[in-house]
Structure formats: C-alpha cells, structure tokens
C-alpha positions in Angstrom: 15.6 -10.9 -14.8 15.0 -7.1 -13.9 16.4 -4.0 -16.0 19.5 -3.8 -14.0 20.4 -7.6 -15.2 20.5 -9.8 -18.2 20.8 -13.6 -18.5 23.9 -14.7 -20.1 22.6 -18.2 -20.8 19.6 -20.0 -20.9 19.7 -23.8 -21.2 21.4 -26.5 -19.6 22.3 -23.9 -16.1 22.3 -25.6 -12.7 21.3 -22.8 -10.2 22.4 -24.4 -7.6 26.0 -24.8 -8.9 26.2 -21.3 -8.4 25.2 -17.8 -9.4 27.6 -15.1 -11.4 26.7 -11.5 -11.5 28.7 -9.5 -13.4 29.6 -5.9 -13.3 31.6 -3.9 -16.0 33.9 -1.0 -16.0 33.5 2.6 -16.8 31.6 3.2 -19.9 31.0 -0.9 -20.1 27.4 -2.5 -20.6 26.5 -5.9 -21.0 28.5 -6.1 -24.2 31.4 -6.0 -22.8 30.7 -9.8 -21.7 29.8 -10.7 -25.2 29.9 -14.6 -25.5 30.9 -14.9 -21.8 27.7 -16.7 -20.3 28.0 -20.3 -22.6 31.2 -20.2 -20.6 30.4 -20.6 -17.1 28.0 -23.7 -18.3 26.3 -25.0 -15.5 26.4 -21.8 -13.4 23.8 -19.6 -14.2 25.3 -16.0 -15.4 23.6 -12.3 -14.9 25.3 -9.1 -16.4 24.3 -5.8 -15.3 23.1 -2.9 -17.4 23.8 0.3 -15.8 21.8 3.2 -17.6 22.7 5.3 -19.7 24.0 2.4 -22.5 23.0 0.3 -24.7 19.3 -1.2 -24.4 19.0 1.6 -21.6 21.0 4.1 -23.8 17.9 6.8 -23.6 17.8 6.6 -19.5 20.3 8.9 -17.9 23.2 7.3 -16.6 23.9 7.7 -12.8 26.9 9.4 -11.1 26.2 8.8 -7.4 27.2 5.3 -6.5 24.5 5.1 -3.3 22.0 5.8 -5.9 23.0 3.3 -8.5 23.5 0.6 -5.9 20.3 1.3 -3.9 18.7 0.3 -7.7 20.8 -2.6 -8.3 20.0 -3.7 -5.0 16.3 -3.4 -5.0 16.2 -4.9 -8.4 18.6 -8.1 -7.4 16.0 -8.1 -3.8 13.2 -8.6 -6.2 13.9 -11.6 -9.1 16.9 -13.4 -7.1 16.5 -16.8 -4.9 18.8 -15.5 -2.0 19.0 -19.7 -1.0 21.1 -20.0 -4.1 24.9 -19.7 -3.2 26.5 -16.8 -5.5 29.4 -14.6 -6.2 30.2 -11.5 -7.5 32.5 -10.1 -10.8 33.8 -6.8 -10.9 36.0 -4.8 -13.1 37.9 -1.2 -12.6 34.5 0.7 -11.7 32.8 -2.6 -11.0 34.4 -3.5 -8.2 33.4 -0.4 -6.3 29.6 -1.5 -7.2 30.7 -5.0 -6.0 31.8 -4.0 -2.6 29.2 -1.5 -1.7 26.2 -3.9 -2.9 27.8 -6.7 -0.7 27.9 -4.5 2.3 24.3 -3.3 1.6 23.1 -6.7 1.6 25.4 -8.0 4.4 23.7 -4.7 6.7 20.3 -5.5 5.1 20.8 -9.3 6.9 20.0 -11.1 3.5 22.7 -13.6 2.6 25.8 -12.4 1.0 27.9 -13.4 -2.1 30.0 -16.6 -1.3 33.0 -15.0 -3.2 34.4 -11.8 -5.0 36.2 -11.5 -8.1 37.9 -8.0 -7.7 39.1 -7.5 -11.0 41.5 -4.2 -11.7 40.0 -2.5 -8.8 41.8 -0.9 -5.8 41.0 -1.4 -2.1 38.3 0.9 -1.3 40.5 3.4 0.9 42.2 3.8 -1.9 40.7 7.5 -4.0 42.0 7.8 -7.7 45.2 9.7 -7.3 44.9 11.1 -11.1 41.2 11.9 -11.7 40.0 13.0 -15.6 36.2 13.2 -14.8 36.4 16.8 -13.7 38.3 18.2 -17.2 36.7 19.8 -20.2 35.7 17.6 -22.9 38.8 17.5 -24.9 41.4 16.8 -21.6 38.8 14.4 -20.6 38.4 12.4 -24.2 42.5 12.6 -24.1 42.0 10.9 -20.7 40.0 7.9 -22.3 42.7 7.3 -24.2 45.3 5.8 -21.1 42.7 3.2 -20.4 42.3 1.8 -23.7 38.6 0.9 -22.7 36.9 3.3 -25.6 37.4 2.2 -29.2 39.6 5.1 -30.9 37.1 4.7 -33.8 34.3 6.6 -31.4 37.4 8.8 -29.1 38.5 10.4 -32.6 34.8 11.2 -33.7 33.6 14.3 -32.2 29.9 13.6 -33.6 29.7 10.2 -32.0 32.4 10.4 -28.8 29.6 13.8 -27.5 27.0 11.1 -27.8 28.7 8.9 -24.7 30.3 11.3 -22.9 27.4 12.1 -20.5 27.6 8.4 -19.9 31.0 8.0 -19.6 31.4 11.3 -17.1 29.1 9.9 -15.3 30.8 6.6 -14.4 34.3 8.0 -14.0 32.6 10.0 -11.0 31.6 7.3 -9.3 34.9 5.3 -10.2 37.4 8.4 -9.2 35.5 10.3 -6.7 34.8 7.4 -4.6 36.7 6.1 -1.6 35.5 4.3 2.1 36.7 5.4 5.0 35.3 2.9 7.4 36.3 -0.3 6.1 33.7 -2.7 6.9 34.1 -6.1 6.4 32.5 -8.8 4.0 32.1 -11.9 5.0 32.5 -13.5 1.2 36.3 -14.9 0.0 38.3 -12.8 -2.5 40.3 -13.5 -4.9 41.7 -10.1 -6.7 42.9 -10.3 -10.2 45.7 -7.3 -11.8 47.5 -6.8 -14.9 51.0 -7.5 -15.1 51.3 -4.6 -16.9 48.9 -2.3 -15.1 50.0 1.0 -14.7 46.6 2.5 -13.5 47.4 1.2 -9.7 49.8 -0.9 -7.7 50.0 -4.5 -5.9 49.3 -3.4 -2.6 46.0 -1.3 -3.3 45.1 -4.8 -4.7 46.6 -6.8 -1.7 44.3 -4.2 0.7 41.7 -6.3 0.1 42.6 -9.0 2.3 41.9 -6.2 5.4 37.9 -6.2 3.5 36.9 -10.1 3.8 37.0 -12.1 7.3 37.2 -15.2 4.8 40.1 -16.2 2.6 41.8 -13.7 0.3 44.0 -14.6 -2.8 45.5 -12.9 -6.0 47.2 -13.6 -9.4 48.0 -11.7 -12.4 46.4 -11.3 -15.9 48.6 -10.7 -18.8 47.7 -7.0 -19.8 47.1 -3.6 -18.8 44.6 -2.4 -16.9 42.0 -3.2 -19.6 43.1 -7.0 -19.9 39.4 -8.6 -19.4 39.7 -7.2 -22.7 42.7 -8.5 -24.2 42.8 -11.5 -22.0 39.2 -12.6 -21.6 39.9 -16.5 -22.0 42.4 -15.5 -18.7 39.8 -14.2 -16.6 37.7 -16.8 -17.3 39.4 -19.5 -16.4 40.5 -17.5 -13.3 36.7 -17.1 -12.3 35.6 -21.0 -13.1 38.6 -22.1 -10.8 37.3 -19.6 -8.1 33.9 -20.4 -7.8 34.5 -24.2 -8.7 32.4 -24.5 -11.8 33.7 -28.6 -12.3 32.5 -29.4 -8.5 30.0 -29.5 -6.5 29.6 -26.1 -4.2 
C-alpha cells in the first residue's frame, strides 16, 4: 500500500473476507506484528508504520494525534477499496488512533470499520492519570521500564536508548495527553481485550467503551500485563479471528 501501511501477506488473501489494519503501541512499528499476517489467512492484513521507526526511522515521528491521523487517513483514502468490509486493531496508543480515524471517516461519510479490536486501551474520556512523557530523560527511561514494551537491552544503553527517545516521547504524548470530551459514537461493534494482570488501567475504563459504539460491545481477558500482545500473541489472535469471523463467510 501507502507509507503509512504494509501488507502482512500476499498470497492466497480473499479481500472480501475481510480487511485488518493494525495499529501498535507506543514506540511499536510494524515489527511488533512479526509473523502475524500468515495468520489471519484469507483476510487480507495491513500494519501501520508510524514515522519515526524502523523503514521510516529517518522521518520525525509525530506527537499531535490530529496530525498523525489526518496522514493515516489520507493515505488509507488513497490505496483502500472502501466496498471491502473491514475492521480495525489497536493496542495501548493504538487504540486512540483507532477511534479517532474511525470517527474521521464516519464524519467524512465514507464507510466505517465493521468492528474494533480495542486492545489495552482505555475509553477515550479517560486521560492517563500517571503521565512519564513530560520527565527528563532519566525519569522518563525509568518510566519505560513499568510497561515492559522496550527491550532492557536498548533501556540500559544510553548510546542506543537516546537514539529512540525522540520517537518514543513522541508517542507517549499522544497516548498520555490525549483524552475526548464529546464522545461521539461509532457505528462499528467492539470487542475490547485487557490483561488479567494489567495494572496500567481498570475494567471499567475498558467497559466505557460500550457508551462509544451504537452496535454490539463485548470483552474478555488476555493472560498478561498490559504488554500481553507481547507475551500472549497466539491469545490475541485467536481473539481477533473469532471477532471478525475469519472461518465464515462476512
């Protein structure tokens, strides 16, 4: 596709089974879904790149979320068949991307995802309640740390943790500075997913959701922590194929 999105598989996909865009987490690229695509076999999968990583390491990475989702949008406006049903994957920061690019496409009057996969993510009236994206670079690299989301090889090398902190500042303003106040709507199904042993938020800043969606909301747990697409990949997974009915017809 566009820069904002690379295919996760190639051969064998029925489209019209269904479409997966993907969105990571703080300080994620499209790595963070390695080996994921051959898994959703016949839907077609698309991960997004953010800049600021990886084959977009040399762009600077965005810390205004109307920004980053007026690109994504723009991008997604351009390559994708809008007649093709689709849904949307987000984790942690990625579901904050998820919601506002649905609502920008429900507003814009093009057709919106069938279904949501909010993964670790808190309703959207919900602000971070303990922020690290405002510290100095030591409290902020101790910060890292409580997510478990950056490798301790790179958080305990000064030389190559300075490298991605631009990047990684950047994202945690958009994930912890964020919050909506006018909760609009979707018109796309939910289903939320949380760690069982998730201490980054609660049940009921998932369970907020439901007040989001005039379709049908649902929830289970992940074994993990907040970080469990992760630890628990083969989880979420499964959690996702049952959602958007990868074995029948949509």
């Amino acid at each position: 596709m566009n820069r904002y999105f690379v295919s996760g598989n190639d051969l064998e996909v029925n489209e019209s089974k269904g479409v997966i865009f993907m969105f990571p987490y703080a300080g994620g690229g499209v790595s963070s879904f390695k080996n994921w695509g051959e898994q959703f076999m016949p839907n077609k999968v698309y991960f997004a790149q953010y800049p600021g990583r990886e084959n977009r390491f040399s762009e600077k990475a965005i810390s205004n979320i109307k920004e980053l989702v007026e690109e994504i949008f723009e991008d997604m406006k351009i390559v994708f068949d809008f007649k093709l049903p689709y849904y949307f994957f987000g984790h942690s920061m990625g579901t904050k991307i998820v919601y506002e690019l649905s609502l920008k496409l429900k507003e814009s009057g093009l057709p919106t995802p069938v279904g949501l996969i909010i993964s670790a993510g808190r309703a959207p009236c919900y602000k971070e309640p303990n922020p690290i994206y405002h510290l100095d670079d030591e409290g902020f690299i101790e910060g890292l740390r409580r997510y478990d989301g950056t490798p301790n090889e790179i958080l305990d090398n000064k030389d190559l943790i300075s490298i991605f902190l631009p990047t990684l500042r950047a994202d945690f303003i958009i994930d912890e500075d964020y919050q909506d106040i006018e909760g609009k709507k979707l018109d796309s199904s939910i289903l939320g997913l949380m760690g069982d042993i998730d201490e980054e938020m609660k049940l009921e800043e998932l369970l907020k959701w439901q007040d989001y969606t005039t379709k049908d909301f649902s929830y289970k747990y992940i074994e993990g922590k907040h970080m469990f697409v992760n630890t628990s990949s083969e989880s979420v997974i499964k959690a996702i194929k049952e959602f958007v009915g990868s074995d029948e017809d949509i």
